[in-house]
N, CA, C and O atoms as a Tripos MOL2 file, in Angstrom:
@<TRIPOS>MOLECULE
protein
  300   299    75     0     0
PROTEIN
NO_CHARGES

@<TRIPOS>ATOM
      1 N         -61.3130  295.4580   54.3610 N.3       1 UNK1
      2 CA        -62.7010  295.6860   54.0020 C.3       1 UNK1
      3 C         -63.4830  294.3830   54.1020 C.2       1 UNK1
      4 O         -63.1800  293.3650   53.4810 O.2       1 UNK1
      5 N         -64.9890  294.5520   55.3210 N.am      2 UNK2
      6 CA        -65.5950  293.0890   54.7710 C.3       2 UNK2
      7 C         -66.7570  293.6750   54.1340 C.2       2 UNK2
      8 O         -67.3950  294.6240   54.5880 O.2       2 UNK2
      9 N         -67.0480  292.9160   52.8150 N.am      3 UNK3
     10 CA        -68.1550  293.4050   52.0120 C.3       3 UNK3
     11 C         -69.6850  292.6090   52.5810 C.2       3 UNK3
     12 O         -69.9430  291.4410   52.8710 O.2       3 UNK3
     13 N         -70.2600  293.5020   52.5710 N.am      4 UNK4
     14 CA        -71.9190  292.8600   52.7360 C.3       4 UNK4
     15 C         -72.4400  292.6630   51.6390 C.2       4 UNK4
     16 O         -72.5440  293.4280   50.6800 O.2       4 UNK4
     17 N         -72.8600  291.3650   51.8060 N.am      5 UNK5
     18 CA        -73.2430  290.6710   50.3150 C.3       5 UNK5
     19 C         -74.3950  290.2870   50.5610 C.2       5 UNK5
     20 O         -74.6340  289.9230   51.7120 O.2       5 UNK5
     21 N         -75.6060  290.2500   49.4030 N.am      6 UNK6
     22 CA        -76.8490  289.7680   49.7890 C.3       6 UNK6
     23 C         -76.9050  288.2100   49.5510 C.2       6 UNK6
     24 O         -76.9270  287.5630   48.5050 O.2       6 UNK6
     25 N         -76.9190  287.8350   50.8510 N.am      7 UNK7
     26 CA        -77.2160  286.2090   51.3010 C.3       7 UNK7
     27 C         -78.4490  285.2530   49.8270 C.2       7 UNK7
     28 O         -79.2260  285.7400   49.0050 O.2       7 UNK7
     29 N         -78.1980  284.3260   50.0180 N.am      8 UNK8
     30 CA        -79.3310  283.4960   49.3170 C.3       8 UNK8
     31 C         -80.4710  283.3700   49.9570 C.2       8 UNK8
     32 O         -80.5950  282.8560   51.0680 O.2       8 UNK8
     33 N         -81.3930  283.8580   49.2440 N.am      9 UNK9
     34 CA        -83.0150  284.4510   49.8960 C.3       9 UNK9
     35 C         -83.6020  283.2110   49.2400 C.2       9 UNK9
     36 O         -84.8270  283.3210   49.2900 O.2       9 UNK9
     37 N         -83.2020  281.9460   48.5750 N.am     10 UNK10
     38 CA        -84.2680  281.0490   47.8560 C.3      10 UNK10
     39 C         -84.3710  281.1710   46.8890 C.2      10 UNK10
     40 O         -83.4000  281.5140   46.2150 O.2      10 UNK10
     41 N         -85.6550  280.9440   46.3060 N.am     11 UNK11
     42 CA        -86.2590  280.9840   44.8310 C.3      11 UNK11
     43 C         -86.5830  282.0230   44.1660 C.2      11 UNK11
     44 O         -87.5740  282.2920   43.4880 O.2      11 UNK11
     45 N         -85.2550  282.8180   44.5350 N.am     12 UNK12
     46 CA        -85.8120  284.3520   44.1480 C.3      12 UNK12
     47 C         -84.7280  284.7020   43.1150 C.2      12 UNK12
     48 O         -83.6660  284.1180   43.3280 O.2      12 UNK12
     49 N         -84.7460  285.5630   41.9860 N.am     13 UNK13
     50 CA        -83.4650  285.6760   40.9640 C.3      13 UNK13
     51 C         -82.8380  287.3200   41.4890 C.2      13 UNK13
     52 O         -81.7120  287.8080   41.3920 O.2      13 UNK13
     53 N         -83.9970  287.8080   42.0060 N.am     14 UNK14
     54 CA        -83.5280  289.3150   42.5700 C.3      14 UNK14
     55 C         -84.2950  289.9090   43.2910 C.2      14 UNK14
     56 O         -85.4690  289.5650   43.4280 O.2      14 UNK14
     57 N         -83.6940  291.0310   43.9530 N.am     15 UNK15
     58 CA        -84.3960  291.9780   45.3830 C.3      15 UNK15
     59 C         -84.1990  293.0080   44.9340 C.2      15 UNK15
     60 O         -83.3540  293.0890   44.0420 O.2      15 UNK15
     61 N         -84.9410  294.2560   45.4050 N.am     16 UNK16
     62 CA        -84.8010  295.4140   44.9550 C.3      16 UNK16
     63 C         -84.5660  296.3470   46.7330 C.2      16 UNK16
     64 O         -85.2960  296.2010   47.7130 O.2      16 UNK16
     65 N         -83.5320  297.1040   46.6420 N.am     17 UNK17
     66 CA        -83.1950  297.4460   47.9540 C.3      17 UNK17
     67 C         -84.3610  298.5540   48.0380 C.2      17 UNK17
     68 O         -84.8100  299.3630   47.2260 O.2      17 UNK17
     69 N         -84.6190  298.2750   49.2130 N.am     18 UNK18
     70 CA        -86.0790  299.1160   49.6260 C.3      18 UNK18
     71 C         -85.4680  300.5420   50.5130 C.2      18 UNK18
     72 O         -85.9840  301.6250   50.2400 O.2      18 UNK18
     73 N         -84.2990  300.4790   51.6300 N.am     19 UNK19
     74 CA        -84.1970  301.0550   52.4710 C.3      19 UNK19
     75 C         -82.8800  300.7850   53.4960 C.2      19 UNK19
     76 O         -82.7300  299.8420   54.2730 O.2      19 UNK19
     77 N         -82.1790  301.6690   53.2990 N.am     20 UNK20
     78 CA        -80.7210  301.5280   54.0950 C.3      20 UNK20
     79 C         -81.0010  302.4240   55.0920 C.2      20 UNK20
     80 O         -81.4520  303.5500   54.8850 O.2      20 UNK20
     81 N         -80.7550  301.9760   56.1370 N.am     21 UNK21
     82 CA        -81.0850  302.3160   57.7270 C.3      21 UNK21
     83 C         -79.3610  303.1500   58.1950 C.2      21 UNK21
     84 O         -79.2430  303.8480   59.2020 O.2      21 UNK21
     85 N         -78.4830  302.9320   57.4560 N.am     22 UNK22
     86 CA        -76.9680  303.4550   58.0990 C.3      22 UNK22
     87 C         -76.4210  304.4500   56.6160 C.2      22 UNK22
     88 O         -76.7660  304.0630   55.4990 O.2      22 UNK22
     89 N         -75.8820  305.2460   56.7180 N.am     23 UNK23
     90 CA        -75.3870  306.0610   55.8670 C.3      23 UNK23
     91 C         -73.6430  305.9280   55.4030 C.2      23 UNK23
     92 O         -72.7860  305.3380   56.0610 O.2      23 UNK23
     93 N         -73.5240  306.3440   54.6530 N.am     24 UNK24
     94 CA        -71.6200  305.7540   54.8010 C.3      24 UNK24
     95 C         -71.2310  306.6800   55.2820 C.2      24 UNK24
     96 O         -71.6290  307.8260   55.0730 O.2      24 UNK24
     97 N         -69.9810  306.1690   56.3590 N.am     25 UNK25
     98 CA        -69.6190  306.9570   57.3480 C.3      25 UNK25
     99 C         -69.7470  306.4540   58.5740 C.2      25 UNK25
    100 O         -68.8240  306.4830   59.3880 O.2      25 UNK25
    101 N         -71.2830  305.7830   58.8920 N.am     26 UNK26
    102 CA        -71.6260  305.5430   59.6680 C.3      26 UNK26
    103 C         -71.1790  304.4990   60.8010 C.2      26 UNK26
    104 O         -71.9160  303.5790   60.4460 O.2      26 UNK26
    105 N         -70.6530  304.1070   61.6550 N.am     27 UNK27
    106 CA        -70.5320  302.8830   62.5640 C.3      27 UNK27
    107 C         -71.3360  302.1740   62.9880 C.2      27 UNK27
    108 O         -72.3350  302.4170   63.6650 O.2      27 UNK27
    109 N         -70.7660  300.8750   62.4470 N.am     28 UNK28
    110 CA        -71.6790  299.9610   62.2700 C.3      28 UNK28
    111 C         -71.5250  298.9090   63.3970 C.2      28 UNK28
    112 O         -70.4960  299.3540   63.9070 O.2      28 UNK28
    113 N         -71.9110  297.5800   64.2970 N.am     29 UNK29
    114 CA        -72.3410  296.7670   64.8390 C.3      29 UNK29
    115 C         -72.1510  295.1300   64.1460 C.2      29 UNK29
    116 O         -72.6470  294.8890   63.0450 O.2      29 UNK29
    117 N         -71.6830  294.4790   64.6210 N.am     30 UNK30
    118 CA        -71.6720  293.1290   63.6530 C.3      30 UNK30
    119 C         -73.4880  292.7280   64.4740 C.2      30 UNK30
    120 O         -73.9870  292.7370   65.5990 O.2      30 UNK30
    121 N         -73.8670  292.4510   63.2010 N.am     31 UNK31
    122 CA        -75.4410  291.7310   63.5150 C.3      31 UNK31
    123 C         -76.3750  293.0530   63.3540 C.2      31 UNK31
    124 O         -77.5850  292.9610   63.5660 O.2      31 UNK31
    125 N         -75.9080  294.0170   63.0570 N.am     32 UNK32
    126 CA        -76.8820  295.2200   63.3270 C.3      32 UNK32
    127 C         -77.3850  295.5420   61.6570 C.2      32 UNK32
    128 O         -76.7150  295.6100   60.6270 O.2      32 UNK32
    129 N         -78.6880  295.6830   61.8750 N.am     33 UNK33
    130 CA        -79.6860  295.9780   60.5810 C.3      33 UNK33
    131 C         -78.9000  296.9640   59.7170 C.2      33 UNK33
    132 O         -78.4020  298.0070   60.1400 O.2      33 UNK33
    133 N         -78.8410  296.4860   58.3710 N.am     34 UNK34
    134 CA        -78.1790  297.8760   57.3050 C.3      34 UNK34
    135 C         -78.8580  298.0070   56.3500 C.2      34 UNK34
    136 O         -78.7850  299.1190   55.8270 O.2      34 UNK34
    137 N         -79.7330  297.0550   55.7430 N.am     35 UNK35
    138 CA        -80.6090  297.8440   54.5760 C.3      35 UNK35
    139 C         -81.6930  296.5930   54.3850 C.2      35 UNK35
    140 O         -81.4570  295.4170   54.6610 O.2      35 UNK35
    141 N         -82.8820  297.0990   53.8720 N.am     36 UNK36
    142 CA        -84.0350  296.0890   53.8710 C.3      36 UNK36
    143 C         -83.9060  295.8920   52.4860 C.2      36 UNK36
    144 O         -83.5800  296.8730   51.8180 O.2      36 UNK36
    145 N         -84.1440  294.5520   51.7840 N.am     37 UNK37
    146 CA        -84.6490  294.0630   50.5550 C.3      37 UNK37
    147 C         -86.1640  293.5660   50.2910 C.2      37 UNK37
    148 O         -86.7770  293.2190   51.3010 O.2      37 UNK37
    149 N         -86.6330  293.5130   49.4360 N.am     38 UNK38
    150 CA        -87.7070  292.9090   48.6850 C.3      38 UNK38
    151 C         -88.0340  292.3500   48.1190 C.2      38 UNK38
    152 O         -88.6220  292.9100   47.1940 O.2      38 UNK38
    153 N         -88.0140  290.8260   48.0630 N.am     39 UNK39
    154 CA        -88.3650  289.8900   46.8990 C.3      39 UNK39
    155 C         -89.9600  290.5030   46.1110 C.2      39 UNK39
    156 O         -90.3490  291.6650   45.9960 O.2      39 UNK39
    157 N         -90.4330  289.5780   45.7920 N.am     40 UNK40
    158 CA        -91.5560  289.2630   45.1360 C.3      40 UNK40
    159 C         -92.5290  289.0840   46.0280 C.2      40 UNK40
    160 O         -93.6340  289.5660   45.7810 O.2      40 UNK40
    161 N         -92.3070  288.3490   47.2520 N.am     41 UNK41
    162 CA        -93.2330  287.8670   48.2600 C.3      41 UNK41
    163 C         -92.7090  288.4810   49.3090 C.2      41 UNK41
    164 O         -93.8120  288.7460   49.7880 O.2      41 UNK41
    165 N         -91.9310  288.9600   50.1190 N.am     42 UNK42
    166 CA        -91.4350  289.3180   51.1780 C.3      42 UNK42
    167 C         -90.5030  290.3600   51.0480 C.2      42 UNK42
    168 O         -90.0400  290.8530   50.0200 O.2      42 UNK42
    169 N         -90.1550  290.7980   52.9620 N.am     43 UNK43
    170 CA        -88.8000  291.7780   52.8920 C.3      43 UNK43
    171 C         -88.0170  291.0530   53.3210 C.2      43 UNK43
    172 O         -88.3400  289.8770   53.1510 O.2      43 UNK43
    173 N         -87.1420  291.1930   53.7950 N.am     44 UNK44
    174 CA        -85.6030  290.8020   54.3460 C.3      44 UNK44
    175 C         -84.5560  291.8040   54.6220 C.2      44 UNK44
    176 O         -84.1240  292.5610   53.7520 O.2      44 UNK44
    177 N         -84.1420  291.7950   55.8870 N.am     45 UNK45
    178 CA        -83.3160  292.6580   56.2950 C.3      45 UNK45
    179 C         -81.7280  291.8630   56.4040 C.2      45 UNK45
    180 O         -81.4870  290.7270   56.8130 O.2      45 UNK45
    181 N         -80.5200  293.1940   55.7410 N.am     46 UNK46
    182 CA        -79.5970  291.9810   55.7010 C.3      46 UNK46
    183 C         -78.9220  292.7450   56.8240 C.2      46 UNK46
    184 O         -79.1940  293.9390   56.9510 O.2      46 UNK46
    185 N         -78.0830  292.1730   57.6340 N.am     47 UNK47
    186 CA        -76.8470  292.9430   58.6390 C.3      47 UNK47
    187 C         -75.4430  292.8610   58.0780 C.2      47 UNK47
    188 O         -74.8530  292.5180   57.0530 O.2      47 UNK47
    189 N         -75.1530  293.4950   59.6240 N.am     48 UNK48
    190 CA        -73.3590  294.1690   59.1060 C.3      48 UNK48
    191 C         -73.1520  292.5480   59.7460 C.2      48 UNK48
    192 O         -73.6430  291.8840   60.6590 O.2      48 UNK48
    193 N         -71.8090  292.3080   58.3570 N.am     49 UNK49
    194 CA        -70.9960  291.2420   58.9890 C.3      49 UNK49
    195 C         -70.2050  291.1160   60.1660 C.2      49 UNK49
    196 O         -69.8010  290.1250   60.7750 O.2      49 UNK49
    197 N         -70.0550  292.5050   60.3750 N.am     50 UNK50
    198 CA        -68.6920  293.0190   61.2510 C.3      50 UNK50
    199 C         -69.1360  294.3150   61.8500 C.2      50 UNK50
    200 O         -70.2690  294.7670   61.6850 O.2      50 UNK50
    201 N         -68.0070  295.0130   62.6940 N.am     51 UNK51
    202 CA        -67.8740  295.9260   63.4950 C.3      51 UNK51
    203 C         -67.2720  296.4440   62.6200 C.2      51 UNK51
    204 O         -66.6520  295.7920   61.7800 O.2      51 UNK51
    205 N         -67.3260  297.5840   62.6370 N.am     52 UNK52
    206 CA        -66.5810  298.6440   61.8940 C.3      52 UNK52
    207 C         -67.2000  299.9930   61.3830 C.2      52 UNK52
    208 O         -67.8910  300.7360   62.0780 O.2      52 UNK52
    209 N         -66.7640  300.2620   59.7260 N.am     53 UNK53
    210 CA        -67.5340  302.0440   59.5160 C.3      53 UNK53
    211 C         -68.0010  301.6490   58.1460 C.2      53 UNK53
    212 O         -67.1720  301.3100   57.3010 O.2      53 UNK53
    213 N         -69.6280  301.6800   57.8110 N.am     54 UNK54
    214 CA        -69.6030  301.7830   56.3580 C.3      54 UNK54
    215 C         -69.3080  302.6000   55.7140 C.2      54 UNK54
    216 O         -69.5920  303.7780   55.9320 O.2      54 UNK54
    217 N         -68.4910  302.0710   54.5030 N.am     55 UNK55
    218 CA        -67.4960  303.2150   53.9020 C.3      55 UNK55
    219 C         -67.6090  303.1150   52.8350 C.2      55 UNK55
    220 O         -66.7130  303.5910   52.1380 O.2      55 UNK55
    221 N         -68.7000  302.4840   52.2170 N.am     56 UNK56
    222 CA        -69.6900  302.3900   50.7320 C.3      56 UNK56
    223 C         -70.7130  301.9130   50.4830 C.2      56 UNK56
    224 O         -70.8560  300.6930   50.5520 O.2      56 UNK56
    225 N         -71.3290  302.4200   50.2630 N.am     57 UNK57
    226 CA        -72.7430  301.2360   49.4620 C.3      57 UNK57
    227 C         -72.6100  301.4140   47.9480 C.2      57 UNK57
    228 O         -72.2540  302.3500   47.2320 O.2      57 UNK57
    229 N         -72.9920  300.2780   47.7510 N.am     58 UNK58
    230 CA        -72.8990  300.1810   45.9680 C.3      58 UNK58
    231 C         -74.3380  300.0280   45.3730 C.2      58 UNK58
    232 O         -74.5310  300.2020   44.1700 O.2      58 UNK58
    233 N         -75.4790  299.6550   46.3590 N.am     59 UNK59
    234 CA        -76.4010  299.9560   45.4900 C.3      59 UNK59
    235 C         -77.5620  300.8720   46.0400 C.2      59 UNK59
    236 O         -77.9980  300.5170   47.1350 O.2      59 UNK59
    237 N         -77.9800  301.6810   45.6290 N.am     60 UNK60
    238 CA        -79.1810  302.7110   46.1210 C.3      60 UNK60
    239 C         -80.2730  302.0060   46.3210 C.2      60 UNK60
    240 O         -80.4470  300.8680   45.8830 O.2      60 UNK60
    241 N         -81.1440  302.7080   47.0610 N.am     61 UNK61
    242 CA        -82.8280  302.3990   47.4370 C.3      61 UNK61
    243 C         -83.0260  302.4210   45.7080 C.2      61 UNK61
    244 O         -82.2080  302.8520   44.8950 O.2      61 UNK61
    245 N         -84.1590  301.9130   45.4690 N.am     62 UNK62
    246 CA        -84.9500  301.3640   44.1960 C.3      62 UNK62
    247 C         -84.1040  300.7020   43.1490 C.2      62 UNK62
    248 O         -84.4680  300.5840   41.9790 O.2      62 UNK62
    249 N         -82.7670  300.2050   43.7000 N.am     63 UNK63
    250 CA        -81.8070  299.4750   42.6210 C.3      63 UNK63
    251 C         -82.1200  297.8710   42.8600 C.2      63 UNK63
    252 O         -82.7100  297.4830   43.8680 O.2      63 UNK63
    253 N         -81.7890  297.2340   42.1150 N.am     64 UNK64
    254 CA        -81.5310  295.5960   41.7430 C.3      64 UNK64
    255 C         -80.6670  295.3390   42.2510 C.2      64 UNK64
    256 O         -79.5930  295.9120   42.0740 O.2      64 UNK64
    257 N         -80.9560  293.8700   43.4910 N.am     65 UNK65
    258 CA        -79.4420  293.0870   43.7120 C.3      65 UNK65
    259 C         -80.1540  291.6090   43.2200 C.2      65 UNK65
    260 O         -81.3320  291.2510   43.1960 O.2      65 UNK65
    261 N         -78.5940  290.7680   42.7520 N.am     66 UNK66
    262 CA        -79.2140  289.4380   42.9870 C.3      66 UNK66
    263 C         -78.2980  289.0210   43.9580 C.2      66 UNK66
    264 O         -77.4030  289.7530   44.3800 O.2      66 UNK66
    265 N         -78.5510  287.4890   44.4500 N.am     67 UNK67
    266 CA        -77.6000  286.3860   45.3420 C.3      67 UNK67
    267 C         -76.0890  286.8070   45.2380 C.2      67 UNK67
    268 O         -75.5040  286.4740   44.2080 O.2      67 UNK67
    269 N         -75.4410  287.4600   46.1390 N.am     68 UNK68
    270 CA        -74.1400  287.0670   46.4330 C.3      68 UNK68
    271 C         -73.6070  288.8860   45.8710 C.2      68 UNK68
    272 O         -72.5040  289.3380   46.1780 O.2      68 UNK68
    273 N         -74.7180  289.7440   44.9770 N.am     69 UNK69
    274 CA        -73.7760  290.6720   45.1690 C.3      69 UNK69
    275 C         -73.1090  291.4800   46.2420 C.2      69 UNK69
    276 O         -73.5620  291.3090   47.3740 O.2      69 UNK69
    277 N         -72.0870  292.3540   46.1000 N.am     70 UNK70
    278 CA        -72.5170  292.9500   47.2070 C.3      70 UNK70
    279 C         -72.8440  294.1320   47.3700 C.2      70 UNK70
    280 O         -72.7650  294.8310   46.3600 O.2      70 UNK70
    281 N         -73.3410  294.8220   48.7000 N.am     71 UNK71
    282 CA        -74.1990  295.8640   48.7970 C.3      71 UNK71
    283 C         -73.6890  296.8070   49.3490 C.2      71 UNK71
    284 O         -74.3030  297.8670   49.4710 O.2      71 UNK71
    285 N         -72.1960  296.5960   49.8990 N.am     72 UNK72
    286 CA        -71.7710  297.7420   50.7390 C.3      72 UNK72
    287 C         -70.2660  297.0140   51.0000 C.2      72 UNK72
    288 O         -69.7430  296.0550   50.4310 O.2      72 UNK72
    289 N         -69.7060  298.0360   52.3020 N.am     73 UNK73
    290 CA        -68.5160  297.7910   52.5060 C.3      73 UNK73
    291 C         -68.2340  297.9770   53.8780 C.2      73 UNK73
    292 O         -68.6960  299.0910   54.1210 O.2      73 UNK73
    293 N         -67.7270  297.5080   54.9380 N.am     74 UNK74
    294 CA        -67.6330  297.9810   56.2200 C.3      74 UNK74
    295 C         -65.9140  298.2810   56.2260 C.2      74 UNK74
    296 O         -65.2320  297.9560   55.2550 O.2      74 UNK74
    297 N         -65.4410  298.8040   57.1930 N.am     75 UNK75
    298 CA        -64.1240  298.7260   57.7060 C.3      75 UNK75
    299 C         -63.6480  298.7540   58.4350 C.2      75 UNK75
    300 O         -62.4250  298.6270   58.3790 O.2      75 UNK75
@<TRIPOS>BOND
     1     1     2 1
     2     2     3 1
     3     3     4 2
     4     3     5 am
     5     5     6 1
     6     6     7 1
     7     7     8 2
     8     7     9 am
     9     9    10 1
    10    10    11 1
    11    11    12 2
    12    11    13 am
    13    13    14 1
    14    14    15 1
    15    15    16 2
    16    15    17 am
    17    17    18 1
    18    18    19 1
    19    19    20 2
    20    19    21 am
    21    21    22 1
    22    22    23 1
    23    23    24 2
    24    23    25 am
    25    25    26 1
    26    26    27 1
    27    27    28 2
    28    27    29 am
    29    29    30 1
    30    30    31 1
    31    31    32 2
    32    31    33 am
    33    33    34 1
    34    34    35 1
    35    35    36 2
    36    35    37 am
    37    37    38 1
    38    38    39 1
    39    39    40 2
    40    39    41 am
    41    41    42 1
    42    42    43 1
    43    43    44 2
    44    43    45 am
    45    45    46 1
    46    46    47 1
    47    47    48 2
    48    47    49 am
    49    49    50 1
    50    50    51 1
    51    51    52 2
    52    51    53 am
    53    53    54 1
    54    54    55 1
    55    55    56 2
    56    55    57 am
    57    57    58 1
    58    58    59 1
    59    59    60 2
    60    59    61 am
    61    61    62 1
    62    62    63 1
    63    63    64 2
    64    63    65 am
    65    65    66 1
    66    66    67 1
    67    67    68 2
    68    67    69 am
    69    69    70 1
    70    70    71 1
    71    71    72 2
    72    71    73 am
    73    73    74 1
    74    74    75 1
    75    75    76 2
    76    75    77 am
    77    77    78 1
    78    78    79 1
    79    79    80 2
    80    79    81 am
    81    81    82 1
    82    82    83 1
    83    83    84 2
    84    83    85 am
    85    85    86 1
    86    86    87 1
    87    87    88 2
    88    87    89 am
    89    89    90 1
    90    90    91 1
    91    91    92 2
    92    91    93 am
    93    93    94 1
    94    94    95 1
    95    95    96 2
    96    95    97 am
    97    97    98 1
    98    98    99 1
    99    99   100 2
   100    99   101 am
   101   101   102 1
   102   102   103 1
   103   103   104 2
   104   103   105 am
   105   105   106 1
   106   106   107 1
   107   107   108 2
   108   107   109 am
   109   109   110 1
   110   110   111 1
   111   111   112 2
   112   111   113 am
   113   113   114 1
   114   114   115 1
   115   115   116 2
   116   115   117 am
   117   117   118 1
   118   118   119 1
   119   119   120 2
   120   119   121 am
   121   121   122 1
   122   122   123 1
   123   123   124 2
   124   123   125 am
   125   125   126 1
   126   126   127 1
   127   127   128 2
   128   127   129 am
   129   129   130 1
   130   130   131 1
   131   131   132 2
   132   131   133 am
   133   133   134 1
   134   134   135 1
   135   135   136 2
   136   135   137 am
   137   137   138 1
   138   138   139 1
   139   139   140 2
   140   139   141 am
   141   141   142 1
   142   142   143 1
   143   143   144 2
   144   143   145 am
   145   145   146 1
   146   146   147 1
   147   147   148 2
   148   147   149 am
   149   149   150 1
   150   150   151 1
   151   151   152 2
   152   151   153 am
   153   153   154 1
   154   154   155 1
   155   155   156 2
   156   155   157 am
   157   157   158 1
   158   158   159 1
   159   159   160 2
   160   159   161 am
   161   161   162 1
   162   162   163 1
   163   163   164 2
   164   163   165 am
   165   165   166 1
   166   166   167 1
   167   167   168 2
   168   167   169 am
   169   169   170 1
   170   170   171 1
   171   171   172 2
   172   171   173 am
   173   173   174 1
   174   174   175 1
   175   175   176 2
   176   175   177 am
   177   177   178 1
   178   178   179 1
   179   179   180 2
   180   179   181 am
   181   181   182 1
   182   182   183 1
   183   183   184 2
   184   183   185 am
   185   185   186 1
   186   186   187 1
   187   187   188 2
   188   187   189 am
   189   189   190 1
   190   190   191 1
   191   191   192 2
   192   191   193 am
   193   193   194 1
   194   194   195 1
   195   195   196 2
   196   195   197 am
   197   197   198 1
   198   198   199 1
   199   199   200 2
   200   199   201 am
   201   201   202 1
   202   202   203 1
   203   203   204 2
   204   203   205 am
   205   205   206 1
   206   206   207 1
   207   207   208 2
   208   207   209 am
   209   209   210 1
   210   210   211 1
   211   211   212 2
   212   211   213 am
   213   213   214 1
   214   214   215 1
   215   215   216 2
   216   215   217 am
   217   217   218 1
   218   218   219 1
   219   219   220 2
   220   219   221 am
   221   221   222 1
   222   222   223 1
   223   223   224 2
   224   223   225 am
   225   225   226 1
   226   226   227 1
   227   227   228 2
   228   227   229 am
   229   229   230 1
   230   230   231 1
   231   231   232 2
   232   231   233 am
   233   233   234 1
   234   234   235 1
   235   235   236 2
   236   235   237 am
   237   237   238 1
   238   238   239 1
   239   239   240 2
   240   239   241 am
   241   241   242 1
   242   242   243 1
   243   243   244 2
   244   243   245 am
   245   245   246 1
   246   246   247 1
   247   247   248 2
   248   247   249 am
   249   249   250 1
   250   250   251 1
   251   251   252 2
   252   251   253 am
   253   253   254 1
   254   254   255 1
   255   255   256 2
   256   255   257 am
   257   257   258 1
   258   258   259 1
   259   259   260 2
   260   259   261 am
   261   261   262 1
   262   262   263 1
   263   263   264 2
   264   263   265 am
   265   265   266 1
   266   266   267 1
   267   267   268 2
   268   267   269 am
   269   269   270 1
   270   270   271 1
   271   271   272 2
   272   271   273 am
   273   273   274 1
   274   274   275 1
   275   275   276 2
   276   275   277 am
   277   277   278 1
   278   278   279 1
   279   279   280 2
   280   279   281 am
   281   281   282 1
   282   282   283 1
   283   283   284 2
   284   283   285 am
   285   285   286 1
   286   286   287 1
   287   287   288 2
   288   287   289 am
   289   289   290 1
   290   290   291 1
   291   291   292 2
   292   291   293 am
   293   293   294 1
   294   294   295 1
   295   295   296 2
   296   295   297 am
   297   297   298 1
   298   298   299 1
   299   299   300 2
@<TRIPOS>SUBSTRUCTURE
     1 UNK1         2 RESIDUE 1 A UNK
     2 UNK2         6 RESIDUE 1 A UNK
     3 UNK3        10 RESIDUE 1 A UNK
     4 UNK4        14 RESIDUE 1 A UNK
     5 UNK5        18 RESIDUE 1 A UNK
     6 UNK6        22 RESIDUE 1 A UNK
     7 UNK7        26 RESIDUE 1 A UNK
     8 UNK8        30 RESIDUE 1 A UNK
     9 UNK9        34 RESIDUE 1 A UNK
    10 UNK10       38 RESIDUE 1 A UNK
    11 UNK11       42 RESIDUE 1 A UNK
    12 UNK12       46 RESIDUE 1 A UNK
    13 UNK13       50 RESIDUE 1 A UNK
    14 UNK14       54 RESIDUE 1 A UNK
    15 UNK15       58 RESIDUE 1 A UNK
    16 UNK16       62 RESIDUE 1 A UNK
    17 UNK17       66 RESIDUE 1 A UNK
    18 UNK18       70 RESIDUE 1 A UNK
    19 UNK19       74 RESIDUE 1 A UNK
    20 UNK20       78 RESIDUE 1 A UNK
    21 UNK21       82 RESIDUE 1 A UNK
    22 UNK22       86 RESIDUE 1 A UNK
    23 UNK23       90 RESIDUE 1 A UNK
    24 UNK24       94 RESIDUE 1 A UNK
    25 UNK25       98 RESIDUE 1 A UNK
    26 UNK26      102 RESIDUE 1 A UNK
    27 UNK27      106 RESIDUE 1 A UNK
    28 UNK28      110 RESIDUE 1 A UNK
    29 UNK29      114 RESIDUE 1 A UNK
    30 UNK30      118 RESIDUE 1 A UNK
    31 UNK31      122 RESIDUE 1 A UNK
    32 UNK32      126 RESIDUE 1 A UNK
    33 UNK33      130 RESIDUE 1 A UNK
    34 UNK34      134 RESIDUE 1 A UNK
    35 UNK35      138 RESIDUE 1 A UNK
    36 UNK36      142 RESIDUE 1 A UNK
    37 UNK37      146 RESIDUE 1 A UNK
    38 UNK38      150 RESIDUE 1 A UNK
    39 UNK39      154 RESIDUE 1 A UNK
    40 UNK40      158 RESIDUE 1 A UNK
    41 UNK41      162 RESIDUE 1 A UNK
    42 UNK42      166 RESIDUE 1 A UNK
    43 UNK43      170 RESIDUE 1 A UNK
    44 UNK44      174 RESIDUE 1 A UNK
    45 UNK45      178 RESIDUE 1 A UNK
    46 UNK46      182 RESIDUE 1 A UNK
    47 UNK47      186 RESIDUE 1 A UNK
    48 UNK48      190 RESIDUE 1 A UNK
    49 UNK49      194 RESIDUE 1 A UNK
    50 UNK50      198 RESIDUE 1 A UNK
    51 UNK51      202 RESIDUE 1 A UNK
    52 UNK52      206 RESIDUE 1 A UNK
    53 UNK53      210 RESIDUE 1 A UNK
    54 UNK54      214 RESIDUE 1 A UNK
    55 UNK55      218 RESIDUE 1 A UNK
    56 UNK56      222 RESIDUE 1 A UNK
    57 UNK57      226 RESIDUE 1 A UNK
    58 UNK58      230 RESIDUE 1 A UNK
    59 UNK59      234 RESIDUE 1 A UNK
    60 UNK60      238 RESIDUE 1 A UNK
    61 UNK61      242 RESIDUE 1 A UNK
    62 UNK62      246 RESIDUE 1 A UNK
    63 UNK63      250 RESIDUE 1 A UNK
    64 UNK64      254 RESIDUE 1 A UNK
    65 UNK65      258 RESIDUE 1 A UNK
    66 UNK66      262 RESIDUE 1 A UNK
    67 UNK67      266 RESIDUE 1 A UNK
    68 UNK68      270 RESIDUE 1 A UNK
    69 UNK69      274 RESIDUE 1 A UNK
    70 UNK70      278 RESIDUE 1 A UNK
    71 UNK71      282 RESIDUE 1 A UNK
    72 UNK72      286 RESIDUE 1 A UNK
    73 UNK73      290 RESIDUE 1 A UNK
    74 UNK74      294 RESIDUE 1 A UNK
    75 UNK75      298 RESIDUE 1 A UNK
């Protein structure tokens, strides 16, 4: 399993996931768009680390992430 973790966005303490573009199940792309975040000032889109199948997300559209959790699971 490589987990997708939300990267360090800066001066931000948390993002709220706006929008996951892949469903679990889905085959995924290393570099390919998987869910948009939202700071305070901006969006940010994070990608798949890897090639493989997402085979979880752990947090829903309108949930809280901060730095380093993670957001999903590929395989």
């Amino acid at each position: 399993m490589q987990p997708v973790r939300l990267p360090d966005l800066g001066e931000t303490d948390k993002v709220i996931i706006v929008e996951w573009f892949k469903s679990e199940g889905d085959t995924v792309r290393s570099g390919e768009d998987l869910v948009e975040v939202e700071t305070a000032k901006t969006t940010f889109i994070v990608e798949s680390p890897a090639d493989g199948r997402l085979v979880r997300i752990h947090l829903q559209e309108g949930e809280a992430a901060k730095q380093n959790d993670i957001l999903a699971e590929v395989e």
